[in-house]
C-alpha positions as CSV (number, residue, x, y, z in Angstrom):
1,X,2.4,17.2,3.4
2,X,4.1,17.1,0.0
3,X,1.9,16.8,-3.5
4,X,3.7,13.0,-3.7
5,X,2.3,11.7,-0.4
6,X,-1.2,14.0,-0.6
7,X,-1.3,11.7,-4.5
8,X,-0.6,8.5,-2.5
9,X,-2.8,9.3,0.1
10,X,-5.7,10.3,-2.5
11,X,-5.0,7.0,-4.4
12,X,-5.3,5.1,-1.4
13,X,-8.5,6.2,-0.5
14,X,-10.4,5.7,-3.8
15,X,-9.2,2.1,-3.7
16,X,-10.3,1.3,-0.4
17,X,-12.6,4.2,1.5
18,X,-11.7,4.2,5.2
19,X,-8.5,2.6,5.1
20,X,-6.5,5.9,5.1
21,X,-6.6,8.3,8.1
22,X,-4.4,11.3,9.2
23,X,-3.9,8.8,12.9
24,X,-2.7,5.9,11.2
25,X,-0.7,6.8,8.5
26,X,-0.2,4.1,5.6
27,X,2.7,1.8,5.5
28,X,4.1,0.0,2.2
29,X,3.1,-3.1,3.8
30,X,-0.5,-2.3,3.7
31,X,-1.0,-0.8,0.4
32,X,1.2,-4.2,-1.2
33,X,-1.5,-6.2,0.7
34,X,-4.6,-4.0,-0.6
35,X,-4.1,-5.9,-3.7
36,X,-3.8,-9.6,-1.7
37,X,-7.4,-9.0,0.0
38,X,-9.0,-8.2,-3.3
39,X,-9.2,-11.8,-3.8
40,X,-8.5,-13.4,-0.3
41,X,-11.3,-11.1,1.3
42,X,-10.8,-7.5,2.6
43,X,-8.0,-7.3,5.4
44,X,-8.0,-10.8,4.7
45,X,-11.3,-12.1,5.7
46,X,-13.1,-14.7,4.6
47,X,-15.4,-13.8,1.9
48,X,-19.2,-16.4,1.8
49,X,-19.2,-18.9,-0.7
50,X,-15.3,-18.0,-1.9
51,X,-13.2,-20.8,-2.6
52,X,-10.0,-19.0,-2.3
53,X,-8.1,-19.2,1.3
54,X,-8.3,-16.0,3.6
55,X,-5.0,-14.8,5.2
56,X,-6.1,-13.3,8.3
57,X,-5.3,-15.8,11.0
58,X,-1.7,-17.0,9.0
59,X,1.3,-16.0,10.9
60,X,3.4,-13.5,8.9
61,X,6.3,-16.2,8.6
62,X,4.1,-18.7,6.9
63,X,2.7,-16.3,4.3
64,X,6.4,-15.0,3.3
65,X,7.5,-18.6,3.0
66,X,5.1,-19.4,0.7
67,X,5.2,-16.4,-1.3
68,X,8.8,-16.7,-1.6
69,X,7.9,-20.3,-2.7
70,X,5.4,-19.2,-5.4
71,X,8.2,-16.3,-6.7
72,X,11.0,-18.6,-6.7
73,X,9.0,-21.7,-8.5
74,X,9.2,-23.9,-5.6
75,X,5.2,-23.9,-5.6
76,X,2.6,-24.8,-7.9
77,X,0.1,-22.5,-8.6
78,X,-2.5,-20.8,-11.1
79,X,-2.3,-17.4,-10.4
80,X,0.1,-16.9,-7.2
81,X,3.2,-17.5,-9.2
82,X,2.3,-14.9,-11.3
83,X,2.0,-12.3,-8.5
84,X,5.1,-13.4,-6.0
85,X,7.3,-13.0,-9.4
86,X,6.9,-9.2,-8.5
87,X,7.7,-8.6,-4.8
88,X,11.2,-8.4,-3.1
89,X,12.0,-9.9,-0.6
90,X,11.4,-6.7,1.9
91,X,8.1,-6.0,0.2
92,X,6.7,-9.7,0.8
93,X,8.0,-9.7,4.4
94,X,5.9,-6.1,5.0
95,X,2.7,-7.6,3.1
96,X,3.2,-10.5,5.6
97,X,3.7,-8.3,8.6
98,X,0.9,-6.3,7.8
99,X,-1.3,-9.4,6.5
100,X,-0.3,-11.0,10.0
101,X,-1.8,-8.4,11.8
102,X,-5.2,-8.8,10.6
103,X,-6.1,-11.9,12.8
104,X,-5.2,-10.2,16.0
């Protein structure tokens, strides 16, 4: 394993203990959503008494249209607009796929 992944690898685990293992190794889509469940619950579950939406059960195609949507100023928002301005296209589609996969 080279120093660049062994630093990914290390940074990943700080941020989220247990979400890293030498089976499953991390994708790009996962570590983009990392920063999506910090505020729509972890692996996109609900979180009590929050009043912002969790993403586990949307379907992968609904959460890249509406990121796109939030990017491109097609949607209103407080903060999400902020956050889509970042992403490719290719990153939002693995955050979706990965995001998707949470509700299975």
């Amino acid at each position: 394993m080279g120093w660049k992944k062994n630093l990914l690898m290390a940074t990943v685990c700080a941020i989220s203990p247990g979400l890293a293992s030498a089976e499953a190794p991390v994708t790009q889509g996962e570590l983009l959503a990392n920063s999506c469940f910090s505020c729509h619950g972890y692996e996109g579950k609900a979180v009590e008494g929050a009043t912002i939406p969790p993403l586990a059960d949307y379907p992968a195609s609904l959460i890249v249209s509406q990121m796109k949507a939030y990017r491109d100023g097609e949607r209103d928002g407080t903060v999400m607009p902020r956050h889509a301005r970042g992403y490719t296209d290719d990153e939002i589609e693995r955050m979706a796929e990965y995001i998707g996969k949470q509700g299975q």
